[in-house]
N, C-alpha and C positions, 0 to 999 in steps of 0.2 A: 581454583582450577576449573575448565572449562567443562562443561559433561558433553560428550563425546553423543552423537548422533550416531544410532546404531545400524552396523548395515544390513540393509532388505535381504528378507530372509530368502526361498526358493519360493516360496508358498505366495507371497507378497506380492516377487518380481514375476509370476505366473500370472497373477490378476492385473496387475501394472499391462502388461502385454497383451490380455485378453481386451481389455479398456481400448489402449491404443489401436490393434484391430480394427475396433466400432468403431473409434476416432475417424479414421480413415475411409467413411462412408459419410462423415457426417459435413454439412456445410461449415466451409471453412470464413473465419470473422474479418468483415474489410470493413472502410466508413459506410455507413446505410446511406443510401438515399431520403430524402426530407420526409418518404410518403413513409418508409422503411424505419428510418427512426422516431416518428409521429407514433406510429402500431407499437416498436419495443418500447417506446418510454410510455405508454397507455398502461401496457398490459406490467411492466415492472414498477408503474407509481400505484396501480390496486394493491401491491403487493403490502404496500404500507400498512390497508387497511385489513389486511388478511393475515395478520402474522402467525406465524407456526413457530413451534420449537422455542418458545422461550419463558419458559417455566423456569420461574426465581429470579425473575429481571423485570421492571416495570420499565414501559416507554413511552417516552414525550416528543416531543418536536416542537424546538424553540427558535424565532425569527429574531437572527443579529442583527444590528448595523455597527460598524467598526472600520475606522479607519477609511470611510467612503464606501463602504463595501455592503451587501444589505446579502445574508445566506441564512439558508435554515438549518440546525445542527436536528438528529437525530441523536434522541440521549437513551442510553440505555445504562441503569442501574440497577445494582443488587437489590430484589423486594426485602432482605433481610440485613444487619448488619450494618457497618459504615465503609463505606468509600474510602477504600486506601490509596486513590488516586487516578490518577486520567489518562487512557489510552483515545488519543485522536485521531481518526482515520478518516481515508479518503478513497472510495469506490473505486474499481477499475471501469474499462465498455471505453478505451480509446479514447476519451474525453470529449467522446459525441452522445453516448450513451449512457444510460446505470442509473442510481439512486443509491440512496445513503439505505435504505430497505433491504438493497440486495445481500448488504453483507448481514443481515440479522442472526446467521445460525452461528455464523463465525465468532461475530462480537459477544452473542451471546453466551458461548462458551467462555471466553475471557472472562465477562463479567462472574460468572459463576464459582470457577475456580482459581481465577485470583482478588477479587475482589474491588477489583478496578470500575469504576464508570468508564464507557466509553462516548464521546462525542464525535459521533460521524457527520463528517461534511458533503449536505447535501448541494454540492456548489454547482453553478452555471456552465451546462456542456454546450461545444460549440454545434452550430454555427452563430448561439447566439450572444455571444461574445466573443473577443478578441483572444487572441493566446496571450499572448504579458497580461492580459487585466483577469482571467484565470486564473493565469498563478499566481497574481497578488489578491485576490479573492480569496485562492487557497490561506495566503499565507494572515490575508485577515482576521481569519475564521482561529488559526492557532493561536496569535495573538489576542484574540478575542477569549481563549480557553487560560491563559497565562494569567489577564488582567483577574478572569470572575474565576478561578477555578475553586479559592477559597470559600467565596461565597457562596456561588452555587454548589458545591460540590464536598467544602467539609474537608478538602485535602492541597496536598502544596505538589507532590511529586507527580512526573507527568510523563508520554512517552508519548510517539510520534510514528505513523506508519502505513503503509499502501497495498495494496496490488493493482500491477502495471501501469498504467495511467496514473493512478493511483497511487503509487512506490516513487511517481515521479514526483508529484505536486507534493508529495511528503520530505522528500531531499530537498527543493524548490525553498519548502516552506522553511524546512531544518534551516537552512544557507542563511535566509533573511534573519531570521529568530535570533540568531548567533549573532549576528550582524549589530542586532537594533536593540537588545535585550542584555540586558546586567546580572538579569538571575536564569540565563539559560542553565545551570546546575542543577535546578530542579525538572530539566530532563532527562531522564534516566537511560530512557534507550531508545534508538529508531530499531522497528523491524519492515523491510521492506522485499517484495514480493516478486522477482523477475519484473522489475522498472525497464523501460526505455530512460537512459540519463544520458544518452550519446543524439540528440537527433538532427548529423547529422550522416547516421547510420553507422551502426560498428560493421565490421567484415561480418559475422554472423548472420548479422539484417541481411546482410547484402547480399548474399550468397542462397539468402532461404528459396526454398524451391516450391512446385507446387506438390511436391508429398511432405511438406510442413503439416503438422497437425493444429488442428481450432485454429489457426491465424492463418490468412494466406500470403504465403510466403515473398511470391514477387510481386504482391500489391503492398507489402509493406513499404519501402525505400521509397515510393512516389506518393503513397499517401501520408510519409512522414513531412515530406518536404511543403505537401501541402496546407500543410498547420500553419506554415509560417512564409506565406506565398513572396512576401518583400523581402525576404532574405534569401541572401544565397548560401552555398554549403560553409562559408565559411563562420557567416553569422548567427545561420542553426547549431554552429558548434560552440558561439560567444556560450558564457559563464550561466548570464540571466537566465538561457530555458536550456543549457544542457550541464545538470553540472556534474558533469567529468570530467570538467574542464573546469570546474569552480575551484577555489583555496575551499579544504579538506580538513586543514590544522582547528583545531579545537571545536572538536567536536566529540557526542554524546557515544557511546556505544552502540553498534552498529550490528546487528545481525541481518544478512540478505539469505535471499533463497531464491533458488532456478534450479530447472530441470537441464538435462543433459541436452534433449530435442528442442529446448524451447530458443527461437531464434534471436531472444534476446539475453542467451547466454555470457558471448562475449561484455554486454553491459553490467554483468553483474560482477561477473570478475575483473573486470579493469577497476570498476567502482571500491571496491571491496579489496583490490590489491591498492590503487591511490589511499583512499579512507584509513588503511593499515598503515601505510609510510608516513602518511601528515598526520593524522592523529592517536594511530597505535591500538587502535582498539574497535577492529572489524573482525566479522567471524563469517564466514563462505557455508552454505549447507547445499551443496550439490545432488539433487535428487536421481538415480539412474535411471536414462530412459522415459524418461516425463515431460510431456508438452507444458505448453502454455498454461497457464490456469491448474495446473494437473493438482493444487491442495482442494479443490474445489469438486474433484472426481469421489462418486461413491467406493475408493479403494481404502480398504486398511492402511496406504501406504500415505496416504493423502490423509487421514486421519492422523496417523502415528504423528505427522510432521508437523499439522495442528496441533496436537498436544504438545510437541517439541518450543513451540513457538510460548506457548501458556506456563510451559515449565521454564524458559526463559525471563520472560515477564515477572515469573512469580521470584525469581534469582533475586533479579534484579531489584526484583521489590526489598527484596530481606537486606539487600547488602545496603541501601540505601536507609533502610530502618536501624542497621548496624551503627552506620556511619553516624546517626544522629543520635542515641545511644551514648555513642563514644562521647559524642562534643560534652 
């Protein structure tokens, strides 16, 4: 049986609105300029060597090459205990921006209270690679997690997951894995985070305005298209970089998440209604009222839904531990 996401209480959706307020004064996220994302990726690669908040998790950073592909994973494991298996993630920042560091509080929670390693993918933002050779970058780095996971890692079950950018290159990477992979069953679950998986803009994108909060609205639709300058609307909707449009059928369990305001709502739900018809087993968590990024906000609400996310993981750990058990 599924557990049920509880609804935001009075007290919750008071702070949810008090956030969004401030939202609404703060600058809104387009692609930066060379000089503009020179300064964020500066000031967010110290962040590596500054970590905070990760108390009961050691961290490494190990340089692959795989499949033509040369990335640096960001590992984070429990300092105690063994390794029940591997959560891989992929940074959000539009896929011009971020670092596998940024997500350190998040990951770090996972490891703690499920037990999981995570390897984050510190992979190549543009401009200084191609979009397709991105995502198979992306997708070199999972397959690179599949081949060593035993070795390095002490476990076989595995899971898969994003935010935005992020959510995409993790469906991206899902698609291929399924594709090229024999023992994709020891995926257990993707969780992916308000993804763009339509780019060649759902109605949502399209429509965002400029009182969109954290993203700005009508520079989305033109800076989408600019990702992929030799195609047209039709080929930004081809399978290879949108898959909303990919085959769906067999595939791992699926849990997404979007806010109500965030303008890549329509992507979560079309995603999440396909993912359910082809392979039966997606699950929708609609946050009320909530931007872009909004798990990422210091609200209770944005916490509760982190923990939601850990208490899923942890499920799905158990059912998969069941399942072998049984054999």
């Amino acid at each position: 049986m599924l557990e049920p996401f509880p609804e935001p209480n009075d007290a919750e959706m008071d702070q949810v609105r008090r956030m969004n307020q401030r939202l609404r004064w703060a600058p809104r996220f387009r692609a930066p300029t060379p000089l503009g994302r020179m300064v964020i990726q500066t000031m967010l690669g110290a962040q590596a060597f500054f970590p905070v908040g990760l108390r009961g998790v050691v961290v490494s950073t190990q340089r692959i090459t795989h499949k033509g592909h040369t990335v640096s994973l960001r590992i984070l494991k429990p300092a105690q205990g063994d390794v029940r298996g591997v959560y891989i993630d992929y940074h959000g920042g539009g896929w011009a921006i971020g670092t596998a560091a940024m997500d350190d509080l998040v990951n770090a929670a996972i490891v703690r209270e499920t037990g999981l390693a995570v390897a984050s993918v510190d992979y190549t933002t543009l401009p200084d690679i191609t979009f397709e050779n991105l995502i198979a970058q992306a997708h070199a780095a999972a397959d690179w997690v599949f081949e060593h996971a035993e070795a390095e890692f002490g476990a076989r079950e595995l899971f898969i997951g994003g935010e935005s950018a992020g959510a995409h290159l993790a469906a991206c990477s899902l698609l291929r894995l399924r594709d090229s992979r024999a023992d994709l069953g020891r995926l257990k679950g993707a969780v992916l985070f308000y993804g763009p998986y339509d780019l060649s803009a759902t109605q949502s994108v399209r429509s965002a305005t400029r009182e969109t909060l954290v993203l700005d609205g009508p520079a989305m639709t033109p800076g989408i298209a600019k990702l992929l300058p030799d195609r047209d609307e039709a080929g930004r909707r081809a399978p290879d970089v949108s898959p909303l449009y990919a085959d769906l059928s067999r595939l791992p369990p699926a849990l997404l998440l979007c806010g109500t305001i965030d303008p890549l709502i329509d992507d979560s739900r079309h995603m999440a209604e396909r993912w359910k018809a082809q392979s039966g087993n997606s699950r929708l968590v609609v946050i009320p009222e909530s931007p872009h990024a909004f798990n990422r906000l210091p609200t209770r609400l944005a916490a509760r839904t982190n923990a939601f996310v850990r208490g899923w993981l942890q499920r799905r750990l158990a059912a998969a531990s069941a399942s072998m058990a049984a054999e």
